[in-house]
Structure formats: structure tokens, C-alpha cells
Biopython code that builds the backbone (N, CA, C, O; Angstrom):
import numpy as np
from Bio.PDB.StructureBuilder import StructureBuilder

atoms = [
    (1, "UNK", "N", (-0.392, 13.044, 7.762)),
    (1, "UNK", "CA", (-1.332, 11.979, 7.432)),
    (1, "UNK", "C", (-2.006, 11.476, 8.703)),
    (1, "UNK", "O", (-1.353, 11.568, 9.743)),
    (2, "UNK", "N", (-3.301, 10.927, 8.753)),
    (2, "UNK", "CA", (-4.077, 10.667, 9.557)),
    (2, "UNK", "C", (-4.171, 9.297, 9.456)),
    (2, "UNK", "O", (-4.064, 8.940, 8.283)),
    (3, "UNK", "N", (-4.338, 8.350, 10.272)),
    (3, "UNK", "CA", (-4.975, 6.951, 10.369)),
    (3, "UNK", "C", (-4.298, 6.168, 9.133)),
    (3, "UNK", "O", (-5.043, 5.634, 8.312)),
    (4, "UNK", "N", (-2.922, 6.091, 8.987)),
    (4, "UNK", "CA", (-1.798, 5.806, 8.240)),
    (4, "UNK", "C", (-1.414, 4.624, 8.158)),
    (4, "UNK", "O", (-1.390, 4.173, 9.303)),
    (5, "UNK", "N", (-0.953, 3.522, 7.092)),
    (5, "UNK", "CA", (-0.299, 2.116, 7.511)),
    (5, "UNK", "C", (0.928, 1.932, 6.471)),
    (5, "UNK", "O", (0.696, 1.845, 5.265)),
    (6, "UNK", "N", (2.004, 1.886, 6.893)),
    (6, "UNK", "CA", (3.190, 1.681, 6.441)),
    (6, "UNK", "C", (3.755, 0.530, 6.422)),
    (6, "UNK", "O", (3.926, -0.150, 7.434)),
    (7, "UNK", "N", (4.162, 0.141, 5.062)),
    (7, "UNK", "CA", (5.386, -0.918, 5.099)),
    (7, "UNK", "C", (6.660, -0.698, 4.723)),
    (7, "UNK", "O", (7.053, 0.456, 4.548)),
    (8, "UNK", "N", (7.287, -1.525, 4.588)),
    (8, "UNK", "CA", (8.666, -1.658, 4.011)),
    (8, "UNK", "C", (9.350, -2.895, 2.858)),
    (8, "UNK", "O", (9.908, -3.928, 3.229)),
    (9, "UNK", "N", (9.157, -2.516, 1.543)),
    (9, "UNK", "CA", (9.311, -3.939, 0.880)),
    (9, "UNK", "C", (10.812, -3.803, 0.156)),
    (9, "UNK", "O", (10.971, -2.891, -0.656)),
    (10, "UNK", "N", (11.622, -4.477, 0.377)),
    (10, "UNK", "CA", (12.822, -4.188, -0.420)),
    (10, "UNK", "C", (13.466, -2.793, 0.383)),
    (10, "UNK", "O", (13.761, -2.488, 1.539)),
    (11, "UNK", "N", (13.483, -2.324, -0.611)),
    (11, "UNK", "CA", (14.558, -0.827, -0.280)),
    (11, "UNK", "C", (13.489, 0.627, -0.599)),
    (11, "UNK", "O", (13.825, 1.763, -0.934)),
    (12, "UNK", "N", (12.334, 0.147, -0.383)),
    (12, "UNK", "CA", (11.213, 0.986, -0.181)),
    (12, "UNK", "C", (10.116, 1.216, 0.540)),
    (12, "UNK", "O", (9.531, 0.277, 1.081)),
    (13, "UNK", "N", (9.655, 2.585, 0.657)),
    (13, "UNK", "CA", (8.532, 2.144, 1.987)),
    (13, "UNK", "C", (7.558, 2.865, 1.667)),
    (13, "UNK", "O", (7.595, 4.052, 1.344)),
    (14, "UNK", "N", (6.483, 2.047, 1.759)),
    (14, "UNK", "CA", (4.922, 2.388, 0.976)),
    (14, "UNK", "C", (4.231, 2.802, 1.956)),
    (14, "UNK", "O", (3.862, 1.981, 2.796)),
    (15, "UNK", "N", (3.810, 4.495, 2.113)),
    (15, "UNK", "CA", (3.192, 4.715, 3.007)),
    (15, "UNK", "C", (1.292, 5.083, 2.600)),
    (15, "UNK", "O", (1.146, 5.875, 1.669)),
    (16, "UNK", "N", (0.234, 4.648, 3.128)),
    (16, "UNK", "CA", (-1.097, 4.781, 2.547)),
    (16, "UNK", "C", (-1.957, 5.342, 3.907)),
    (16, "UNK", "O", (-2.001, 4.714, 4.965)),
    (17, "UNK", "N", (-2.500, 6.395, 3.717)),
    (17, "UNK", "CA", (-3.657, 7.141, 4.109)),
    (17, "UNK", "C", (-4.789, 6.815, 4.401)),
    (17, "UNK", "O", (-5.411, 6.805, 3.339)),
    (18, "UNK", "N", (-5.728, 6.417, 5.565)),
    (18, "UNK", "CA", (-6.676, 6.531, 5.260)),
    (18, "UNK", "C", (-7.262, 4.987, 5.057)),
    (18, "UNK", "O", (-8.091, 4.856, 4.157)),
    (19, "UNK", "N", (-6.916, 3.875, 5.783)),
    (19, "UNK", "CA", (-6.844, 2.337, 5.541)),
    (19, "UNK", "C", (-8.051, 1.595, 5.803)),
    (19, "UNK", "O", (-8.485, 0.467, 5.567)),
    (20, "UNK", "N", (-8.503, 2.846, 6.489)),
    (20, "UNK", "CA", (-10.646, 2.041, 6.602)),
    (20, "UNK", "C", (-11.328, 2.025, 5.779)),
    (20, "UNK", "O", (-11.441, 2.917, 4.939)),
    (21, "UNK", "N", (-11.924, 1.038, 5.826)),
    (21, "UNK", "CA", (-13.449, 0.528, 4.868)),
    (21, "UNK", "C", (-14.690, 1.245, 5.033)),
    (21, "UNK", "O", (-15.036, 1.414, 6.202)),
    (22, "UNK", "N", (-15.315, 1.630, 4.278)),
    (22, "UNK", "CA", (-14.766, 2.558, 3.038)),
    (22, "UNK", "C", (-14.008, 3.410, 3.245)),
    (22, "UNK", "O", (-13.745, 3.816, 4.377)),
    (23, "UNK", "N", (-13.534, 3.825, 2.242)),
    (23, "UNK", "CA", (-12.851, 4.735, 2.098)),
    (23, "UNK", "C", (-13.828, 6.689, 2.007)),
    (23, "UNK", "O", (-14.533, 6.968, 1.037)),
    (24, "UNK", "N", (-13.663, 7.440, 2.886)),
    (24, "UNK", "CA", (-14.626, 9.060, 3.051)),
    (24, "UNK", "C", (-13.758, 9.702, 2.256)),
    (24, "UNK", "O", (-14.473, 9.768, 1.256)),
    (25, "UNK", "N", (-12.407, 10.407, 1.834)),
    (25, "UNK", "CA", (-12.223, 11.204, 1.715)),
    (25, "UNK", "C", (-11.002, 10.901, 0.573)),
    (25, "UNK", "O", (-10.572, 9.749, 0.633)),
    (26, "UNK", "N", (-10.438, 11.689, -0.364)),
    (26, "UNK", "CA", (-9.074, 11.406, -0.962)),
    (26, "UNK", "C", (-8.262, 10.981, 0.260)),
    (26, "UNK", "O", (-8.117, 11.115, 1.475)),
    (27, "UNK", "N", (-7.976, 10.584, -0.472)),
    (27, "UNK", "CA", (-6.441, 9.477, 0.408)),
    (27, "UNK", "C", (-5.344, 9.751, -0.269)),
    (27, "UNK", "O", (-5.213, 9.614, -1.485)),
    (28, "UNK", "N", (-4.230, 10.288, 0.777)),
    (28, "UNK", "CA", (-2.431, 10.250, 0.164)),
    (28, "UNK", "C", (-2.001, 8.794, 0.318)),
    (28, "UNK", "O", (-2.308, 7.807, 0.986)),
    (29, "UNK", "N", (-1.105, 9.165, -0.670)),
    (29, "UNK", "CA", (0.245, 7.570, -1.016)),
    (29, "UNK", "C", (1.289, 7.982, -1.280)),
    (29, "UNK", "O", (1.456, 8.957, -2.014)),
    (30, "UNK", "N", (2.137, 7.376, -0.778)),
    (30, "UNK", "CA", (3.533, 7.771, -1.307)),
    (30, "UNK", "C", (4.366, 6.194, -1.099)),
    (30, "UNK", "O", (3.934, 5.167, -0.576)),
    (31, "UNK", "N", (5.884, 6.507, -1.808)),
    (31, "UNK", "CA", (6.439, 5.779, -2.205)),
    (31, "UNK", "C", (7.677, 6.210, -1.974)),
    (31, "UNK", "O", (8.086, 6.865, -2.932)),
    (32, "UNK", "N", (8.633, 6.096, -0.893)),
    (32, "UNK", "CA", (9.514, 6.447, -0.687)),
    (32, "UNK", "C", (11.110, 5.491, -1.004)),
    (32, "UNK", "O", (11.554, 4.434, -0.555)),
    (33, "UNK", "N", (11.459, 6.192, -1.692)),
    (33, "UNK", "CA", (12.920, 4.802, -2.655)),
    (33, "UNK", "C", (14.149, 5.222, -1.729)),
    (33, "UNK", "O", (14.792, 6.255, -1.917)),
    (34, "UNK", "N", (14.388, 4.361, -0.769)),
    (34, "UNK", "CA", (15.987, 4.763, 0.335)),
    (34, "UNK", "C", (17.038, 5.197, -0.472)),
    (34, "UNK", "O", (17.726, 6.130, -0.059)),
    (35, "UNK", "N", (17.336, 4.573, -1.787)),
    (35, "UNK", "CA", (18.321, 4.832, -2.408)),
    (35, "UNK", "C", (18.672, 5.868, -3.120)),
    (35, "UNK", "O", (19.829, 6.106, -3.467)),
    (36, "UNK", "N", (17.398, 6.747, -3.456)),
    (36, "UNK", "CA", (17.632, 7.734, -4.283)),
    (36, "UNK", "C", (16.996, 9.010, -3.024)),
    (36, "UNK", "O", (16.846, 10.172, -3.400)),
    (37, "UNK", "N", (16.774, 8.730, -2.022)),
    (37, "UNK", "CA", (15.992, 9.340, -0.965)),
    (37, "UNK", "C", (15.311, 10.476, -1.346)),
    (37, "UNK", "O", (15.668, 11.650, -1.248)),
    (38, "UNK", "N", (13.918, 9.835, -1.955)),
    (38, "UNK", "CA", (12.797, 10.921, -3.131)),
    (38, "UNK", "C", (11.585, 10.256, -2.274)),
    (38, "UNK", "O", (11.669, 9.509, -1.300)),
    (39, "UNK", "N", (10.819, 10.589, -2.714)),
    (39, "UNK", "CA", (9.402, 10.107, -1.892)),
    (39, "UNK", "C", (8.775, 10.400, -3.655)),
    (39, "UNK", "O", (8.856, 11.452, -4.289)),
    (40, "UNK", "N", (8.271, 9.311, -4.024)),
    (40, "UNK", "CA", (7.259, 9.590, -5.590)),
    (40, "UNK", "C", (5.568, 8.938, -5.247)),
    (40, "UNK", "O", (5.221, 8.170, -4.350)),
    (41, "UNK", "N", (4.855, 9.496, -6.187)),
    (41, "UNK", "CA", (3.511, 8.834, -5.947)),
    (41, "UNK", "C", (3.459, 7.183, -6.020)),
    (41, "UNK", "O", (4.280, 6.449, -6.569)),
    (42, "UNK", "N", (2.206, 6.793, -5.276)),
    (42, "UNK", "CA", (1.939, 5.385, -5.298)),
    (42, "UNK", "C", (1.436, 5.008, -6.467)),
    (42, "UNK", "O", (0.852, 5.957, -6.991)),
    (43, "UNK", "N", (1.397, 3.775, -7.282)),
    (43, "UNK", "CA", (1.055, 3.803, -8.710)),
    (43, "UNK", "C", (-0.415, 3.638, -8.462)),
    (43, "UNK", "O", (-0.770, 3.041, -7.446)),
    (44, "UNK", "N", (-1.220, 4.071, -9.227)),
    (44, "UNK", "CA", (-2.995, 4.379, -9.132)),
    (44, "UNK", "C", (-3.388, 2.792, -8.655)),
    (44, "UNK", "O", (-4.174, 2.660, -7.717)),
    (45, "UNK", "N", (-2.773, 1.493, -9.382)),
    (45, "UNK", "CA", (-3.254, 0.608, -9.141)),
    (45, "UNK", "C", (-2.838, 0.155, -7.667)),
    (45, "UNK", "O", (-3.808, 0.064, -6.915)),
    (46, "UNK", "N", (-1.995, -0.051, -7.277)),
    (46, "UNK", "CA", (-1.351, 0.059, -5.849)),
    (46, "UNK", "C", (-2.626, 0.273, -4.904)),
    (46, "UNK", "O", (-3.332, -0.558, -4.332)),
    (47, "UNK", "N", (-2.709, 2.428, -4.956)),
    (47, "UNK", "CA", (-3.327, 2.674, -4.429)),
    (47, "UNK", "C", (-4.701, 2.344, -3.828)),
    (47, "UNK", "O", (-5.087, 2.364, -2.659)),
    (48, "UNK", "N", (-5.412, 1.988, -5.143)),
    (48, "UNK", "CA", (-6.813, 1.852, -5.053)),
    (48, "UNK", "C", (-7.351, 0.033, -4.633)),
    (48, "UNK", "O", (-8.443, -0.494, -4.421)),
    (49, "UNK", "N", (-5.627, -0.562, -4.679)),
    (49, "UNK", "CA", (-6.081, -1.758, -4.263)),
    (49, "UNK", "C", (-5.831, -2.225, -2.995)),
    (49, "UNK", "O", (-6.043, -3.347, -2.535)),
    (50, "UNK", "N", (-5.205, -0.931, -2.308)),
    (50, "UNK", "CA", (-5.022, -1.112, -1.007)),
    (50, "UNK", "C", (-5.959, -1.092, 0.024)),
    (50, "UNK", "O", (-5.735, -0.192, 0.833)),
    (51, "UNK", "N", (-7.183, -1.955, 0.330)),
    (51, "UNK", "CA", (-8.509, -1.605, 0.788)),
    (51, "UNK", "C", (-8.451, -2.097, 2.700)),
    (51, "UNK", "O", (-9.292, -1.878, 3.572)),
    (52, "UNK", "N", (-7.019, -2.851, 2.793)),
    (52, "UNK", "CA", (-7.285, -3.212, 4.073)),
    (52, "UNK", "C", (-6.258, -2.984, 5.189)),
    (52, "UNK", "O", (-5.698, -1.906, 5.391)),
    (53, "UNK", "N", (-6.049, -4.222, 5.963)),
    (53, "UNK", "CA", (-4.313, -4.062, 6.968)),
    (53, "UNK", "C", (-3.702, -4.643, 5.876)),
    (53, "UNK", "O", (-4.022, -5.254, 4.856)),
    (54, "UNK", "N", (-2.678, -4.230, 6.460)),
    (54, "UNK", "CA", (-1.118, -4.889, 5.506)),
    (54, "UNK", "C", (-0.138, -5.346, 6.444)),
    (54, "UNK", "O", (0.273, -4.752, 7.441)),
    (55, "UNK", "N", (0.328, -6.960, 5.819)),
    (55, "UNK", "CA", (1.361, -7.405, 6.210)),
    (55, "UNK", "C", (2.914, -7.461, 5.081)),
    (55, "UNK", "O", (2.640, -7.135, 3.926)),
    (56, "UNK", "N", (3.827, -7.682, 5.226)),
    (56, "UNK", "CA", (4.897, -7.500, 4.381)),
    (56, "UNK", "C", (5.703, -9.193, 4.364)),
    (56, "UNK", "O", (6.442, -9.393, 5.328)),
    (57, "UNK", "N", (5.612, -10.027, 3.624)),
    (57, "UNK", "CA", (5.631, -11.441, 3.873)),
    (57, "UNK", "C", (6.806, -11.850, 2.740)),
    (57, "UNK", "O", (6.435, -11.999, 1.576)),
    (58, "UNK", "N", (8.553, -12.071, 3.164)),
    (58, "UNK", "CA", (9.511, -12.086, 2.160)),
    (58, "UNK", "C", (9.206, -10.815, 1.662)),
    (58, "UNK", "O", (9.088, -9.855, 2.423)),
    (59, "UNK", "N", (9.047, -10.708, 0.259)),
    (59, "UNK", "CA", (9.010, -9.218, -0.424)),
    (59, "UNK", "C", (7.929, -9.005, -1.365)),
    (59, "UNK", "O", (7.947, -8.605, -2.529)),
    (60, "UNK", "N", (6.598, -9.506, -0.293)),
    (60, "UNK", "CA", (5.432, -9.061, -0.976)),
    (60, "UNK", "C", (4.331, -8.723, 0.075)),
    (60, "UNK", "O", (3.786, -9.339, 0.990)),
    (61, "UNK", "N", (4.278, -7.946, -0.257)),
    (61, "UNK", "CA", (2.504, -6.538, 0.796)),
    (61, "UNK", "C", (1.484, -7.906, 0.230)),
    (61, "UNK", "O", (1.558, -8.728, -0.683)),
    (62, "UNK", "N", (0.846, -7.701, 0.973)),
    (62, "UNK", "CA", (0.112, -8.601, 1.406)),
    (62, "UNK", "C", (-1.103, -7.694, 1.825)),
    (62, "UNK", "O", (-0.741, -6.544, 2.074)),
    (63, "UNK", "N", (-2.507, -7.927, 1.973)),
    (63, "UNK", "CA", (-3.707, -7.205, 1.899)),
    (63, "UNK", "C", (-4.994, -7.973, 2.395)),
    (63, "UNK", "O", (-5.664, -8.662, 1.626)),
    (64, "UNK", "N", (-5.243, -7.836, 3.500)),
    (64, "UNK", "CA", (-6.482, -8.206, 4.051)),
    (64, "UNK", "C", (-7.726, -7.402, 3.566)),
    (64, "UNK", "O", (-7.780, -6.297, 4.107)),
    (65, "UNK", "N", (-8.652, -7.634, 2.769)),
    (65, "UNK", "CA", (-9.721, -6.336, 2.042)),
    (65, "UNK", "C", (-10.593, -6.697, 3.519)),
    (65, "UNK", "O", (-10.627, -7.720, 4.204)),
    (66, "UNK", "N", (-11.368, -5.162, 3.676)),
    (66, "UNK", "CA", (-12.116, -5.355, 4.690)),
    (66, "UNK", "C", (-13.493, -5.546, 3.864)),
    (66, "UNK", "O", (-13.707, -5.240, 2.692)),
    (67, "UNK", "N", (-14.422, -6.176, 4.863)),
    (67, "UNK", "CA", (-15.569, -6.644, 4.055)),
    (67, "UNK", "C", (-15.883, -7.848, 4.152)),
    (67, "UNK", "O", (-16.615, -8.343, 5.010)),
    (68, "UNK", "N", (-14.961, -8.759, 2.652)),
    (68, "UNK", "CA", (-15.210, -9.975, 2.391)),
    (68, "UNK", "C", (-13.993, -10.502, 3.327)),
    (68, "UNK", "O", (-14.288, -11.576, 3.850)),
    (69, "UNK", "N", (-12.903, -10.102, 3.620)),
    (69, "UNK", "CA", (-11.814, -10.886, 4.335)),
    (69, "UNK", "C", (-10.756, -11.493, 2.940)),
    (69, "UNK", "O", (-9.699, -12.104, 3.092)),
    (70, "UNK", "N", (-11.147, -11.264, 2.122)),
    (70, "UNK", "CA", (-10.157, -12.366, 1.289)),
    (70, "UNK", "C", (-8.930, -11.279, 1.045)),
    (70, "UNK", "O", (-8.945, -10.051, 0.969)),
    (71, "UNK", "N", (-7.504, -12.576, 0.926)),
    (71, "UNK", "CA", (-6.428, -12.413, 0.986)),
    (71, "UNK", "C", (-5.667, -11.577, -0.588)),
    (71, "UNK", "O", (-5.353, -12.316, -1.521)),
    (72, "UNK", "N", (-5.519, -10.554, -0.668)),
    (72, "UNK", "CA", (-4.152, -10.443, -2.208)),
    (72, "UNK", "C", (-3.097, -9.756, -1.730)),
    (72, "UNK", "O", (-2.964, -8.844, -0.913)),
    (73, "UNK", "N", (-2.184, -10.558, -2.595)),
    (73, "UNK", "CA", (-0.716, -9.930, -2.689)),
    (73, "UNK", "C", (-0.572, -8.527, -4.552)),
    (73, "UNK", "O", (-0.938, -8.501, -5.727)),
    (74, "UNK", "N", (0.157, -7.737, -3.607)),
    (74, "UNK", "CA", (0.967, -6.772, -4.468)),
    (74, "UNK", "C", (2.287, -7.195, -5.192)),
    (74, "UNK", "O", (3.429, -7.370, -4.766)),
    (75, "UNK", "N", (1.588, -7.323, -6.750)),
    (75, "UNK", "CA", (2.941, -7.773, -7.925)),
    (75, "UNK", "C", (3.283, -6.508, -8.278)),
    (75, "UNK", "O", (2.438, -5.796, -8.820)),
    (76, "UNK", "N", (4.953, -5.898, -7.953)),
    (76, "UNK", "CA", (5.416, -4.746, -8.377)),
    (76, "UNK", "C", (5.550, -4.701, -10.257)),
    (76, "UNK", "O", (5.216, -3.789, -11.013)),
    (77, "UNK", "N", (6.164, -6.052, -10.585)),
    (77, "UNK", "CA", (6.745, -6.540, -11.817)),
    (77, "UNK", "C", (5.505, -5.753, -12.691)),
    (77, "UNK", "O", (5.678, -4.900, -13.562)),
    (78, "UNK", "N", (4.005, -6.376, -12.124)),
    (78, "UNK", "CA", (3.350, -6.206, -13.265)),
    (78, "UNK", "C", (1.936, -5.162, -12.716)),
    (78, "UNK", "O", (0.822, -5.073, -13.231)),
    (79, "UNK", "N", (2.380, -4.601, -11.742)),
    (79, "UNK", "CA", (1.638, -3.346, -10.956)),
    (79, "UNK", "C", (0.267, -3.919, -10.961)),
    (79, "UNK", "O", (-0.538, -3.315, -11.670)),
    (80, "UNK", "N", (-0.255, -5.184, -10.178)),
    (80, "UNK", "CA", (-1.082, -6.034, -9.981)),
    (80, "UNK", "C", (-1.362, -6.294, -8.943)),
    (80, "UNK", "O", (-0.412, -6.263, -8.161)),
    (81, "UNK", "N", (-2.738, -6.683, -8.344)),
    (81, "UNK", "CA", (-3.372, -7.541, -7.246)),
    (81, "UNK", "C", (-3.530, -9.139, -7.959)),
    (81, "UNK", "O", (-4.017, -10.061, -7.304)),
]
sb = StructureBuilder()
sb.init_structure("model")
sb.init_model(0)
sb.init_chain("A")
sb.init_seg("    ")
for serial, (resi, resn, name, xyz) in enumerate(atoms, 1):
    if name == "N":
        sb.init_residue(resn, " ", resi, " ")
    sb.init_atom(name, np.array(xyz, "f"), 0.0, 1.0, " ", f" {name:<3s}", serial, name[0])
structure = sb.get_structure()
């Protein structure tokens, strides 16, 4: 992977491809679970709402969009921005 930004939330680590505004090319995601030590895809919504830097704040990704600047958090519960 090229130009890559990784976190760590819980007992998983969300790795995303490709973190500049706009986005040129398909972009990889993955989803790596420590416990079952599998790497599975990022869920589509995840992915496509990942538009900026990421911080990891208690146990929620956190998302600076580039552009406008405004702030969202990642709800796993309900696979939401």
C-alpha cells in the first residue's frame, strides 16, 4: 500500500489506502481482528467515508474530511458517520 493511514480501535486495526483529497485511483481497506488474526474487508460504508486524517479518541476513529474541515466520528454498532 502506498500513502497509507492506520489506526487501532479496540482489538482491531483499520488500515486505508490512499487518504488524499480526492481520491485518483481504487483504494485498499482492510480490517485486521487481533483475535482471530484474519485481515477481512473494510465495510463499503467505513470505506468511502474515510475522506481525511484520522485520529483514534477512547474507541472512536475520528475523521477530519479534507475540503470543508468538518469533524465525524465512525459508529461500528450501526456502520455510520
Amino acid at each position: 500500500m502506498a500513502w497509507y493511514n492506520a489506526v487501532v480501535v479496540g482489538r482491531r486495526m483499520f488500515v486505508m489506502e490512499g487518504w488524499w483529497w480526492p481520491f485518483c485511483a481504487f483504494l485498499r481497506a482492510g480490517v485486521y481482528k487481533v483475535d482471530q488474526h484474519v485481515w477481512e474487508e473494510m465495510s463499503k460504508v467505513m470505506w468511502e467515508g474515510w475522506t481525511g486524517a484520522s485520529i483514534v479518541v477512547g474507541d472512536r476513529l475520528i475523521i477530519t474530511n479534507y475540503g470543508d474541515g468538518r469533524v465525524k466520528a465512525y459508529d461500528a454498532v450501526s456502520d455510520a458517520w
